[in-house]
N, CA, C and O atoms as a GROMACS GRO file, in nm:
protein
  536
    1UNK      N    1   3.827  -0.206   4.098
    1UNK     CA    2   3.938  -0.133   4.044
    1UNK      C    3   3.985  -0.202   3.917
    1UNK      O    4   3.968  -0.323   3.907
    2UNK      N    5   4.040  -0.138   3.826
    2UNK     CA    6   4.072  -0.184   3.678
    2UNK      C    7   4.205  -0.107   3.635
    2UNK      O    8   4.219   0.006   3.588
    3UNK      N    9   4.290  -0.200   3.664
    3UNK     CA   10   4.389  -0.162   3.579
    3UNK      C   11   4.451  -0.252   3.478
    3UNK      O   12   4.440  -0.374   3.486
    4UNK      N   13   4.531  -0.179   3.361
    4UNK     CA   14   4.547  -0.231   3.254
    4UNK      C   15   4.699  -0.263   3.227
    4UNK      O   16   4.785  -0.175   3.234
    5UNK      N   17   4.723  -0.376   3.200
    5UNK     CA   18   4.897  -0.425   3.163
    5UNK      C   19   4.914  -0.374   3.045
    5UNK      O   20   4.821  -0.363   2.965
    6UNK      N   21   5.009  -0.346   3.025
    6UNK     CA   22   5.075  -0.341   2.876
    6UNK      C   23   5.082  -0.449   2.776
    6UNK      O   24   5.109  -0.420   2.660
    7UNK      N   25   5.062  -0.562   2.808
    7UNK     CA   26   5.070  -0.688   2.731
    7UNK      C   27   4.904  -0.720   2.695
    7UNK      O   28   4.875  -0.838   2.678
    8UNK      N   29   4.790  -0.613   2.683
    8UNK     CA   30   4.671  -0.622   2.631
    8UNK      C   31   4.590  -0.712   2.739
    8UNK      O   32   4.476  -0.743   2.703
    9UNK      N   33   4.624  -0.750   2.842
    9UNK     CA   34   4.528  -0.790   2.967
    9UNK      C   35   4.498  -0.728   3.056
    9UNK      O   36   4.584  -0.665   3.117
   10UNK      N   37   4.349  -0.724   3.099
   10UNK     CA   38   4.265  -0.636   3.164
   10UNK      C   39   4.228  -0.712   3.325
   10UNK      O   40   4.181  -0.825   3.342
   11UNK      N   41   4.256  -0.639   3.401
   11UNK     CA   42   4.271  -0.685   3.556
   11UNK      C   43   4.168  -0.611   3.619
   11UNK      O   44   4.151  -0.489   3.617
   12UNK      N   45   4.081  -0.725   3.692
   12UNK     CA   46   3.966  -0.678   3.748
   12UNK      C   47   3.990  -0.733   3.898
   12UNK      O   48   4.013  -0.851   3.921
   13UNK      N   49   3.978  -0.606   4.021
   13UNK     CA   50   3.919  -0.734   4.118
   13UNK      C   51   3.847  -0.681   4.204
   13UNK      O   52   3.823  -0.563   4.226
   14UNK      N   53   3.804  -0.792   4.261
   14UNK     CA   54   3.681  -0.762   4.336
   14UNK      C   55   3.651  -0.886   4.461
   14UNK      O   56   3.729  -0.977   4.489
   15UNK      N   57   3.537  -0.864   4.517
   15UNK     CA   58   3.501  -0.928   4.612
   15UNK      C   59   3.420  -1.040   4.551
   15UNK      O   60   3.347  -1.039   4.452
   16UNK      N   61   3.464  -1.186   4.676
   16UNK     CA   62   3.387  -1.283   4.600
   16UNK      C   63   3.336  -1.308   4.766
   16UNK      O   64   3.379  -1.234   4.855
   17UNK      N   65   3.226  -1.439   4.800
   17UNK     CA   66   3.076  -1.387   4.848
   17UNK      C   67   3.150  -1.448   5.004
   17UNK      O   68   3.076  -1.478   5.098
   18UNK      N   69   3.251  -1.458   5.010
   18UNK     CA   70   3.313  -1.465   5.165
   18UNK      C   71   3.405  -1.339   5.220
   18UNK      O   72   3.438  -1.324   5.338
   19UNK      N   73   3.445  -1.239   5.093
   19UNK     CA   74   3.496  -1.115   5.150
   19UNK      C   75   3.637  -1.119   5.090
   19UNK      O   76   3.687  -1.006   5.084
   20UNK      N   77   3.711  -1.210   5.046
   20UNK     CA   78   3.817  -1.216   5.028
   20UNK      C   79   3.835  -1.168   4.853
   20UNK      O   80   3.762  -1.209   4.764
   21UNK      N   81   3.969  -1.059   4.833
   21UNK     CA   82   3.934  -1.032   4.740
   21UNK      C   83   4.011  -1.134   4.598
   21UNK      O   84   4.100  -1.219   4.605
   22UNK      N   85   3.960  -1.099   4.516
   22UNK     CA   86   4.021  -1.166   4.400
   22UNK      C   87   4.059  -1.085   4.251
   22UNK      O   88   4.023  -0.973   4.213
   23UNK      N   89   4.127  -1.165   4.198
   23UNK     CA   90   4.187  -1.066   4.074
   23UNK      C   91   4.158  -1.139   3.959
   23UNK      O   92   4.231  -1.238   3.954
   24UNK      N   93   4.083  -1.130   3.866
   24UNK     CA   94   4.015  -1.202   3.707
   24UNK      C   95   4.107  -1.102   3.640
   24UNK      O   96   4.116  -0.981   3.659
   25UNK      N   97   4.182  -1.194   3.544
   25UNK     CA   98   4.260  -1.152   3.465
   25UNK      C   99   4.188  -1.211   3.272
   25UNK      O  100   4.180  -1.326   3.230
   26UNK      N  101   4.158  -1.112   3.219
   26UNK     CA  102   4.076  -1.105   3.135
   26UNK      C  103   4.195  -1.077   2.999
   26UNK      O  104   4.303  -1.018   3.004
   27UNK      N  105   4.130  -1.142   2.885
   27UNK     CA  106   4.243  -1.099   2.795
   27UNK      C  107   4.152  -1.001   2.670
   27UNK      O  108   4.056  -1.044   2.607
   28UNK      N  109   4.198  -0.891   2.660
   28UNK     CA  110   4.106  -0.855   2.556
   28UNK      C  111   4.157  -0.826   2.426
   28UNK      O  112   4.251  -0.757   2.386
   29UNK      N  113   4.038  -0.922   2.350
   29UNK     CA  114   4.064  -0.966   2.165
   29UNK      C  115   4.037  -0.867   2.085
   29UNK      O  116   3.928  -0.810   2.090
   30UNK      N  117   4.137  -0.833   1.998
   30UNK     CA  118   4.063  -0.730   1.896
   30UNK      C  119   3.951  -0.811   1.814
   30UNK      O  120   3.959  -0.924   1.765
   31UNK      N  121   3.857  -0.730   1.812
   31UNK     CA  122   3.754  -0.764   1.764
   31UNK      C  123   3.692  -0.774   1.633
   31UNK      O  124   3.594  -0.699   1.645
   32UNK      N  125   3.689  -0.815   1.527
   32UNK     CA  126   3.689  -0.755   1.446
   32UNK      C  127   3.588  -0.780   1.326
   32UNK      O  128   3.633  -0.862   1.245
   33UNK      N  129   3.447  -0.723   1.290
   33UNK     CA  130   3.316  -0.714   1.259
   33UNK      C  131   3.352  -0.815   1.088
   33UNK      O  132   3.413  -0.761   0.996
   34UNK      N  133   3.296  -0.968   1.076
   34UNK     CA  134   3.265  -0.989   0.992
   34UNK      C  135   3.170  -0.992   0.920
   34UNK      O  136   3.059  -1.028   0.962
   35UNK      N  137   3.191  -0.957   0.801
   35UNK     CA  138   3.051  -0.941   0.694
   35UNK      C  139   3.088  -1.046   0.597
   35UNK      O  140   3.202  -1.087   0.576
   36UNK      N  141   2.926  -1.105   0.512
   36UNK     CA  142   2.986  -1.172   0.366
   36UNK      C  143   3.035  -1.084   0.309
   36UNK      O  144   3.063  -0.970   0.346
   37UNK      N  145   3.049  -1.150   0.185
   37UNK     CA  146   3.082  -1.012   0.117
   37UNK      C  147   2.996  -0.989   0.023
   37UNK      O  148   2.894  -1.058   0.029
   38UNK      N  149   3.001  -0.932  -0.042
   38UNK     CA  150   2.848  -0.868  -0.149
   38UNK      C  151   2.822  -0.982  -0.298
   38UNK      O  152   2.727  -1.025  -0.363
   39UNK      N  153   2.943  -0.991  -0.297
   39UNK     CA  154   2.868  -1.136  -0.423
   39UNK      C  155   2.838  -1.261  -0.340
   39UNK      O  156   2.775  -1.344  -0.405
   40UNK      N  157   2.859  -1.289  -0.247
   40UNK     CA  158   2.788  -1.379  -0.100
   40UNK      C  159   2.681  -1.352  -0.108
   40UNK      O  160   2.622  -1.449  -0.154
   41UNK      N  161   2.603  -1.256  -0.085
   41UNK     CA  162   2.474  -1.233  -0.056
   41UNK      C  163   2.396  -1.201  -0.163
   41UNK      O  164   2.274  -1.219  -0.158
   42UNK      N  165   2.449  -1.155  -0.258
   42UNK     CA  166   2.371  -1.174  -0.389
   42UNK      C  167   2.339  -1.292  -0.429
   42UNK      O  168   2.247  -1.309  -0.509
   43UNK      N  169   2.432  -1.423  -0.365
   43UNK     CA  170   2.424  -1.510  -0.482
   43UNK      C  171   2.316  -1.576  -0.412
   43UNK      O  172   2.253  -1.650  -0.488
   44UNK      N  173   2.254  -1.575  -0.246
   44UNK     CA  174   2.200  -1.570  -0.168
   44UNK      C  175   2.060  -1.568  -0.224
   44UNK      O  176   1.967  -1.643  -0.252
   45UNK      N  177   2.107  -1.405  -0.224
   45UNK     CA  178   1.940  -1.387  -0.269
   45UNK      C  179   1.895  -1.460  -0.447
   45UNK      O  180   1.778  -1.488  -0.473
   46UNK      N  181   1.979  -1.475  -0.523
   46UNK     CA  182   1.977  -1.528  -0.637
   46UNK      C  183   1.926  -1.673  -0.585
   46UNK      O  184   1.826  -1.703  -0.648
   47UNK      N  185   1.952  -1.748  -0.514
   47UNK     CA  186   1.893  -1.895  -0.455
   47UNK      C  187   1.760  -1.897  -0.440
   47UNK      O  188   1.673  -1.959  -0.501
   48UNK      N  189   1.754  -1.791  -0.317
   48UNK     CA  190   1.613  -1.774  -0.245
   48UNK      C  191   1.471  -1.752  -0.337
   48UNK      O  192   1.353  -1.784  -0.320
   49UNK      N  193   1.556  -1.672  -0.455
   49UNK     CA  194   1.451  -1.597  -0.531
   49UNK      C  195   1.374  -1.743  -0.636
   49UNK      O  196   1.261  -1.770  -0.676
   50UNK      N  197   1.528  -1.814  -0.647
   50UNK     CA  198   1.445  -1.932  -0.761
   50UNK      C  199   1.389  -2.005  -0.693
   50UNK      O  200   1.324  -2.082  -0.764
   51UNK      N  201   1.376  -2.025  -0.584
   51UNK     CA  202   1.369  -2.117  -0.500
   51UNK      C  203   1.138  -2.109  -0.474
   51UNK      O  204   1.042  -2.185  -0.459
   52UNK      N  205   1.168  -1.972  -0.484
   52UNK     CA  206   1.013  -1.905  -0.438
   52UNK      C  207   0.920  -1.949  -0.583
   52UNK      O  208   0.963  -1.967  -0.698
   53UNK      N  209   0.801  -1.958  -0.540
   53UNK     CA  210   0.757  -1.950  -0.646
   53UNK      C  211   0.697  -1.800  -0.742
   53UNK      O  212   0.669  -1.701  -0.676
   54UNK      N  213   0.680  -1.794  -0.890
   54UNK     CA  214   0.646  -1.658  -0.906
   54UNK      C  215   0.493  -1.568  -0.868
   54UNK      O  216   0.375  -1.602  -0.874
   55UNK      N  217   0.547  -1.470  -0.835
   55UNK     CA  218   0.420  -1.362  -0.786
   55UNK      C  219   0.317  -1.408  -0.895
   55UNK      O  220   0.335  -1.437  -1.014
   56UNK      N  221   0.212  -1.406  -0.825
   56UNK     CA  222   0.102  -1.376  -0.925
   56UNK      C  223   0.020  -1.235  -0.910
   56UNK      O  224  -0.011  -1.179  -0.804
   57UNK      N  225  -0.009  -1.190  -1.050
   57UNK     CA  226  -0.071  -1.073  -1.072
   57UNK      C  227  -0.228  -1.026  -0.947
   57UNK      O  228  -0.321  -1.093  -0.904
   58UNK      N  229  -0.186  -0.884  -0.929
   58UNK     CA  230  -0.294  -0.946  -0.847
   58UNK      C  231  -0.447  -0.947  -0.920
   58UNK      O  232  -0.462  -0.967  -1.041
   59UNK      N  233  -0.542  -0.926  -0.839
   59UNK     CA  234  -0.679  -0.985  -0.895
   59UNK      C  235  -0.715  -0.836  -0.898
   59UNK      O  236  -0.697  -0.755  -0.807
   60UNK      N  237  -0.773  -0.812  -1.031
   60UNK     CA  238  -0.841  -0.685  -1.088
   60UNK      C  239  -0.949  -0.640  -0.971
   60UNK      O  240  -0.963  -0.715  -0.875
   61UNK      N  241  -1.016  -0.531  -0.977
   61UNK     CA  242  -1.117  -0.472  -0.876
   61UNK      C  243  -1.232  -0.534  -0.939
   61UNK      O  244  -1.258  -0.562  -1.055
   62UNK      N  245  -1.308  -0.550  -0.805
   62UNK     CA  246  -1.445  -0.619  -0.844
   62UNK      C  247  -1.552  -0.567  -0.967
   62UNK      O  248  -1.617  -0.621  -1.056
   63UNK      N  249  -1.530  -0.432  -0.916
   63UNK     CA  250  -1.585  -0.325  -1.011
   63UNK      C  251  -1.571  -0.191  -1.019
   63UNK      O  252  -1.568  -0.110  -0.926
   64UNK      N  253  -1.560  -0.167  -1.158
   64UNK     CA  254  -1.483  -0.057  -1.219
   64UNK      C  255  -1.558   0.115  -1.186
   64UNK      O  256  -1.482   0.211  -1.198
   65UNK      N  257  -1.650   0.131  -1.162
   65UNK     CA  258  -1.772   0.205  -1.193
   65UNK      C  259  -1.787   0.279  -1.299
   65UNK      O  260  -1.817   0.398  -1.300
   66UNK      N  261  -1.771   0.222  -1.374
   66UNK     CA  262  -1.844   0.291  -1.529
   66UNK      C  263  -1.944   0.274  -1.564
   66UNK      O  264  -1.990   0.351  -1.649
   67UNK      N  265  -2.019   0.166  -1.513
   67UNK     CA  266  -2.180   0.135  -1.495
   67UNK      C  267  -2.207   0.244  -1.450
   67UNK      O  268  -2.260   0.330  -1.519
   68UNK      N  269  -2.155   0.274  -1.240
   68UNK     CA  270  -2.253   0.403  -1.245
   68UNK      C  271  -2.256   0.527  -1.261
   68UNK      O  272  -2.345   0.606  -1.231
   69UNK      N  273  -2.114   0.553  -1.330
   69UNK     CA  274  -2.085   0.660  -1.441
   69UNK      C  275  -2.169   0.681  -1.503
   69UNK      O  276  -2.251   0.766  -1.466
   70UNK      N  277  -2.186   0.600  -1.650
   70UNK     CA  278  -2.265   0.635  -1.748
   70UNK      C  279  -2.453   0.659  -1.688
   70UNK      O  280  -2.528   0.746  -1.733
   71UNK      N  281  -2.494   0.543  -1.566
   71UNK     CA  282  -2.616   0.591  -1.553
   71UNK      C  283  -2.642   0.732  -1.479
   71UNK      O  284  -2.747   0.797  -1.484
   72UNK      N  285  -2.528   0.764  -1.411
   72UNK     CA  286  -2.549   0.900  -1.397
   72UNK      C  287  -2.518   1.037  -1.459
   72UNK      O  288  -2.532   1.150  -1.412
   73UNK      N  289  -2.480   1.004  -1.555
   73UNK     CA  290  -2.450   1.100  -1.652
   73UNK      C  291  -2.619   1.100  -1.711
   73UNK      O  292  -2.701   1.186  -1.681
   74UNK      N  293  -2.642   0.996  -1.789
   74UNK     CA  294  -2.763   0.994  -1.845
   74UNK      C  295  -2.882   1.056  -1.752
   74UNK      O  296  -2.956   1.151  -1.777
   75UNK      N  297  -2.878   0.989  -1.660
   75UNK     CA  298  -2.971   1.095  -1.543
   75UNK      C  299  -2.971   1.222  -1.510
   75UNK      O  300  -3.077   1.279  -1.485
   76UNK      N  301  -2.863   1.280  -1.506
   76UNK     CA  302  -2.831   1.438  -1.498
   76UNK      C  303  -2.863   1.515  -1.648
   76UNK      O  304  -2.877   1.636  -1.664
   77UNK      N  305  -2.868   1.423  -1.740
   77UNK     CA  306  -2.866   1.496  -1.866
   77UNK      C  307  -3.024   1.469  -1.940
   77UNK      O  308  -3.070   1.518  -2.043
   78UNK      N  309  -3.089   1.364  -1.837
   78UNK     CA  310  -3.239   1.390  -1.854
   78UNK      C  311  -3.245   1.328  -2.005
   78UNK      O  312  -3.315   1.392  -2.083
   79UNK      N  313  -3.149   1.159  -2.079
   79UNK     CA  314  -3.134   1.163  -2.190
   79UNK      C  315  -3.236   1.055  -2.201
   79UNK      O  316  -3.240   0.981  -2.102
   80UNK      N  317  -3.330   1.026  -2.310
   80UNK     CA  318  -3.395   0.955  -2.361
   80UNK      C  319  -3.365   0.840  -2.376
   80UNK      O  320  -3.321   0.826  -2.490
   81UNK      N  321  -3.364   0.737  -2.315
   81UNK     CA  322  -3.330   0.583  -2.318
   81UNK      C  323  -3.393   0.439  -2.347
   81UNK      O  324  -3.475   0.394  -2.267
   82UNK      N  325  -3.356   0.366  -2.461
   82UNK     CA  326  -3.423   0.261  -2.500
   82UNK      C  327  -3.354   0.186  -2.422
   82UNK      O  328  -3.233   0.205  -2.417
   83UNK      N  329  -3.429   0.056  -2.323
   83UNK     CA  330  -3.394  -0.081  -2.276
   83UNK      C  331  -3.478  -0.188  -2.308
   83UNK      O  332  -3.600  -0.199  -2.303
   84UNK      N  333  -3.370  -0.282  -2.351
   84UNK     CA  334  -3.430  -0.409  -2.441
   84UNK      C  335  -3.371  -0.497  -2.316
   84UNK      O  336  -3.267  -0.512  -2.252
   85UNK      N  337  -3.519  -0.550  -2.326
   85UNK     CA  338  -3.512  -0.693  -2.278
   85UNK      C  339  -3.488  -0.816  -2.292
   85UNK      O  340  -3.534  -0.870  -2.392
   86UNK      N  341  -3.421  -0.883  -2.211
   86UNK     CA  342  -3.412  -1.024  -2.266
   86UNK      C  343  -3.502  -1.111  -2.364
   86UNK      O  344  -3.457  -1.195  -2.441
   87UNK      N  345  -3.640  -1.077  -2.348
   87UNK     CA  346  -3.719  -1.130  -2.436
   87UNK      C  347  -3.735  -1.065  -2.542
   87UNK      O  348  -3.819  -1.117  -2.616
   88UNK      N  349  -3.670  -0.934  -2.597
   88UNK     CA  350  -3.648  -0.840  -2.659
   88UNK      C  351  -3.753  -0.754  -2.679
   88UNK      O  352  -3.786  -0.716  -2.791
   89UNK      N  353  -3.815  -0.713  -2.560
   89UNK     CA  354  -3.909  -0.625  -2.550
   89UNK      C  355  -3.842  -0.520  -2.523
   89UNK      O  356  -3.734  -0.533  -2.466
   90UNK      N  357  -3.893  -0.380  -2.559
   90UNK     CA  358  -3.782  -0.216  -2.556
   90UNK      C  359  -3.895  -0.134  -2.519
   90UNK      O  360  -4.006  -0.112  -2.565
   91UNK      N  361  -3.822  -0.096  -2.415
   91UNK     CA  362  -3.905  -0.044  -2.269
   91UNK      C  363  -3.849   0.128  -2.326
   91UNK      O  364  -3.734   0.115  -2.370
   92UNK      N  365  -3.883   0.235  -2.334
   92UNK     CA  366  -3.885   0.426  -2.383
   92UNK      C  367  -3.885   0.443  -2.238
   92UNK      O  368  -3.964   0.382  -2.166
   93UNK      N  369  -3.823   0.504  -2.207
   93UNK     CA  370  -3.762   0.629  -2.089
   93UNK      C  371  -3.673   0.667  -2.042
   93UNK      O  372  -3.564   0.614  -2.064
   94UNK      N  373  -3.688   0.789  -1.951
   94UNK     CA  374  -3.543   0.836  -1.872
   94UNK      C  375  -3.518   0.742  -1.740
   94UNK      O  376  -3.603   0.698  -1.664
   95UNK      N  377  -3.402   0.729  -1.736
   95UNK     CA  378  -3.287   0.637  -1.602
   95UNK      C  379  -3.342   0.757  -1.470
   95UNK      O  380  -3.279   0.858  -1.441
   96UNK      N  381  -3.455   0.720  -1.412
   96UNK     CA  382  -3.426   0.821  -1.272
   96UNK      C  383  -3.353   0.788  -1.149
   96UNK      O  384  -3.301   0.871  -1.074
   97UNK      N  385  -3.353   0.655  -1.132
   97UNK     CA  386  -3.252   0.599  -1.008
   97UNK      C  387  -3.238   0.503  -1.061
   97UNK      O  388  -3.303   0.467  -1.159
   98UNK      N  389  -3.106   0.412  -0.978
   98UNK     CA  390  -3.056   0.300  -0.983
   98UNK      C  391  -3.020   0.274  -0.875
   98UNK      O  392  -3.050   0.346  -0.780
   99UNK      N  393  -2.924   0.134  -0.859
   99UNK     CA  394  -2.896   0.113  -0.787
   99UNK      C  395  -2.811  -0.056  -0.832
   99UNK      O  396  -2.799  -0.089  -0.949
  100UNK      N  397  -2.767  -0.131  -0.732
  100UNK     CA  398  -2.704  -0.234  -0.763
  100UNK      C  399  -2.760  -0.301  -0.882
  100UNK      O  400  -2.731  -0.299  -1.001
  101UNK      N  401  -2.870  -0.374  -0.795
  101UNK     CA  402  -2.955  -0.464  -0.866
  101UNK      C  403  -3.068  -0.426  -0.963
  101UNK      O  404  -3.136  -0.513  -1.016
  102UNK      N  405  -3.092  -0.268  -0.989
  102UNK     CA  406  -3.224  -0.260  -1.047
  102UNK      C  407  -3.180  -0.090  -1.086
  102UNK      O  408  -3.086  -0.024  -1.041
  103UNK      N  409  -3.294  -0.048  -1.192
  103UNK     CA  410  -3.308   0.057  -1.243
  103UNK      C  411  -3.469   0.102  -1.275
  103UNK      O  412  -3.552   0.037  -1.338
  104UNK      N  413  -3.481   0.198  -1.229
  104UNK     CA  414  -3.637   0.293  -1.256
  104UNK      C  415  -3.613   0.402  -1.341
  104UNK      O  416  -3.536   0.496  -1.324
  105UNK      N  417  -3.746   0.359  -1.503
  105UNK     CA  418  -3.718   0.419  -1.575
  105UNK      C  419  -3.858   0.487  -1.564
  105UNK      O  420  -3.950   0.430  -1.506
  106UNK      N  421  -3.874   0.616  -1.624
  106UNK     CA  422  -4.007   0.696  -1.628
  106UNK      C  423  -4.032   0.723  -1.764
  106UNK      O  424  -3.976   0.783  -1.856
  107UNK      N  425  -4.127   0.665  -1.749
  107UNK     CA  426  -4.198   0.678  -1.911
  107UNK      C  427  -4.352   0.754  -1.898
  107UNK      O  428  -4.451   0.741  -1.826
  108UNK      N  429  -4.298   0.857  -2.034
  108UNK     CA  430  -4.436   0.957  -2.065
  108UNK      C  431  -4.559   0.861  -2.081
  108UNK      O  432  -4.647   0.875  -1.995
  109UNK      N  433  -4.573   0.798  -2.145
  109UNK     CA  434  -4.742   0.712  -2.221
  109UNK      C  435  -4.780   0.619  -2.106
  109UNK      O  436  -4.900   0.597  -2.092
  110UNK      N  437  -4.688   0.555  -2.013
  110UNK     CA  438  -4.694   0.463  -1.904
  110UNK      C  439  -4.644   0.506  -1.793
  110UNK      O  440  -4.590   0.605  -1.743
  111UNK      N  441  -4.696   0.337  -1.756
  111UNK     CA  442  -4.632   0.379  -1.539
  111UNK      C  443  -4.477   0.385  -1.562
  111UNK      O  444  -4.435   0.339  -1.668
  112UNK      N  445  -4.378   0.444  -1.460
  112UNK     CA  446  -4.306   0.445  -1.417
  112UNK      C  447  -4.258   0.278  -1.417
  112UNK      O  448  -4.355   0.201  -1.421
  113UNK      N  449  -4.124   0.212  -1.414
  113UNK     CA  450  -4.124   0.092  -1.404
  113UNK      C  451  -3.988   0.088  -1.354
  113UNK      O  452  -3.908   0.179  -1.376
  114UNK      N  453  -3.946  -0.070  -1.254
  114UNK     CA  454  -3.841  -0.077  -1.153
  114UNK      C  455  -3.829  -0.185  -1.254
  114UNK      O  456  -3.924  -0.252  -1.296
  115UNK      N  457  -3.697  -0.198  -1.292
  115UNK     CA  458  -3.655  -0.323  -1.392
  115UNK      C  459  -3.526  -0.364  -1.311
  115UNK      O  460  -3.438  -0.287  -1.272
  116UNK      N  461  -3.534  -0.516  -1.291
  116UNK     CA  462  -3.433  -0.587  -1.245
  116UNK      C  463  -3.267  -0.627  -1.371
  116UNK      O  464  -3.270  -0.709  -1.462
  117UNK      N  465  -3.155  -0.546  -1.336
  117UNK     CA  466  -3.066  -0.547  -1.390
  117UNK      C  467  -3.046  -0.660  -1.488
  117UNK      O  468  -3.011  -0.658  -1.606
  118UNK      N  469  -3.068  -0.734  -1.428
  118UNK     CA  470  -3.063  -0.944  -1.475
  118UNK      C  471  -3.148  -0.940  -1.622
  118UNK      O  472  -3.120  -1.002  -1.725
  119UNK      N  473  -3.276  -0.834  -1.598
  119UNK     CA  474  -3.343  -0.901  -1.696
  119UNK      C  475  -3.330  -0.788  -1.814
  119UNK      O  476  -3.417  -0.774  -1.900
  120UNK      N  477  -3.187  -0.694  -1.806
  120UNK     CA  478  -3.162  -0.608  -1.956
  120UNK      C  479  -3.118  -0.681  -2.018
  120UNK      O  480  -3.035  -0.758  -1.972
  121UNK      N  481  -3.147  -0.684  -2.111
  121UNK     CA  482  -3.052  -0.745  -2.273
  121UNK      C  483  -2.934  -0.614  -2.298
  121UNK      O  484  -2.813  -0.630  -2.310
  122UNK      N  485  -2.993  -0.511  -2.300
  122UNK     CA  486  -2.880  -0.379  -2.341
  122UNK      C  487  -2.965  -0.254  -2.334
  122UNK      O  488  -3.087  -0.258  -2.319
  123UNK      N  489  -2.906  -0.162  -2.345
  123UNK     CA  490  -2.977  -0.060  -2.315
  123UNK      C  491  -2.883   0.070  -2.405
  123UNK      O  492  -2.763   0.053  -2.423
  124UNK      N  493  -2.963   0.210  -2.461
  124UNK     CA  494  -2.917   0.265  -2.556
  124UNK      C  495  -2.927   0.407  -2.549
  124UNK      O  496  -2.959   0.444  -2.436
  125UNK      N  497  -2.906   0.516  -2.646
  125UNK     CA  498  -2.932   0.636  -2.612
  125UNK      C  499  -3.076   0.592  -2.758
  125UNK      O  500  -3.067   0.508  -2.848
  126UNK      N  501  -3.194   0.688  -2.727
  126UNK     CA  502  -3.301   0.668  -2.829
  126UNK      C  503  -3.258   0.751  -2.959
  126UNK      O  504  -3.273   0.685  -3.062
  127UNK      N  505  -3.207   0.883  -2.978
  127UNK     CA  506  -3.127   0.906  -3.070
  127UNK      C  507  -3.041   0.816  -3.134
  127UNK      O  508  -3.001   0.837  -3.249
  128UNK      N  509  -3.011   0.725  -3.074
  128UNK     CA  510  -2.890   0.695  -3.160
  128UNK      C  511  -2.908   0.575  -3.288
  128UNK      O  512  -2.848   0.555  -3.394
  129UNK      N  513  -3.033   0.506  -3.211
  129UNK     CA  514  -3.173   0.391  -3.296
  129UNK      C  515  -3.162   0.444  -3.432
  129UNK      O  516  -3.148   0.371  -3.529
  130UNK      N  517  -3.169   0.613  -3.441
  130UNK     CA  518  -3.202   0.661  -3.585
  130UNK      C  519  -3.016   0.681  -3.691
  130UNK      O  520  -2.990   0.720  -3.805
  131UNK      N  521  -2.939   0.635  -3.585
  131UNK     CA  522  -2.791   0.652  -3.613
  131UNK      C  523  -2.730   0.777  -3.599
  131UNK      O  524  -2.616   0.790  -3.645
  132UNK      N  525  -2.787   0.879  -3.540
  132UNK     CA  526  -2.726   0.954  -3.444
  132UNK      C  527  -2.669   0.972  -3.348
  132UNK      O  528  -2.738   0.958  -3.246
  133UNK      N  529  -2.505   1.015  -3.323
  133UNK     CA  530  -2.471   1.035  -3.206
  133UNK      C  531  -2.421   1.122  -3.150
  133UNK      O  532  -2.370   1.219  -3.207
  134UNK      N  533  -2.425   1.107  -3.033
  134UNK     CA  534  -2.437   1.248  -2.910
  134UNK      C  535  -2.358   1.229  -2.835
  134UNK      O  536  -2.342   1.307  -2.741
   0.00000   0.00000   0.00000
């Protein structure tokens, strides 16, 4: 049972573990919700922040694909391609596949050839040798 005094104390009673009853007289506090206040916690976070060290940028993508952009453009468009070699030998044909590490070019006068990426020097449109561009 709970009844309430007028003088803000709250009366409880009840049974305690032999049967006999009892009365807890409770006082109840207004309560009342503190916060900092807002330049408190700014200045807070103003600490914390110098305190950190600064972000670093993050790390660019491994790879962009504009490599296999352009070789597939050139492949779909069936375009005539000079690749020079590191030893500066310049290999005539079309790009028919690629792939990570390597490229197969097909050449009219010769075999077909699988060239390891590593060993291009650069590679070109054959039009363009004569300063034409497309």
């Amino acid at each position: 049972m709970e009844t309430r005094n007028s003088n803000s104390f709250m009366s409880y009673t009840r049974n305690d573990s032999i049967g006999n009853k009892r009365t807890n007289n409770m006082e109840s506090a207004n309560r009342k919700l503190i916060r900092p206040s807002l330049t408190e916690f700014k200045e807070q976070q103003a600490a914390q922040s110098s305190q950190r060290k600064p972000q670093k940028r993050p790390v660019p993508p491994e790879q962009t694909n504009a490599e296999n952009f352009y070789y597939v453009k050139q492949m779909q468009a069936r375009t005539p391609m000079v690749v020079v070699l590191n030893d500066g030998e310049e290999l005539h044909g079309v790009i028919e596949w690629y792939d990570r590490g390597c490229i197969k070019v097909n050449r009219n006068g010769g075999p077909n050839l699988l060239i390891y990426k590593a060993n291009i020097k650069y590679l070109y449109k054959e039009n363009d040798k004569n300063g034409e561009a497309s």
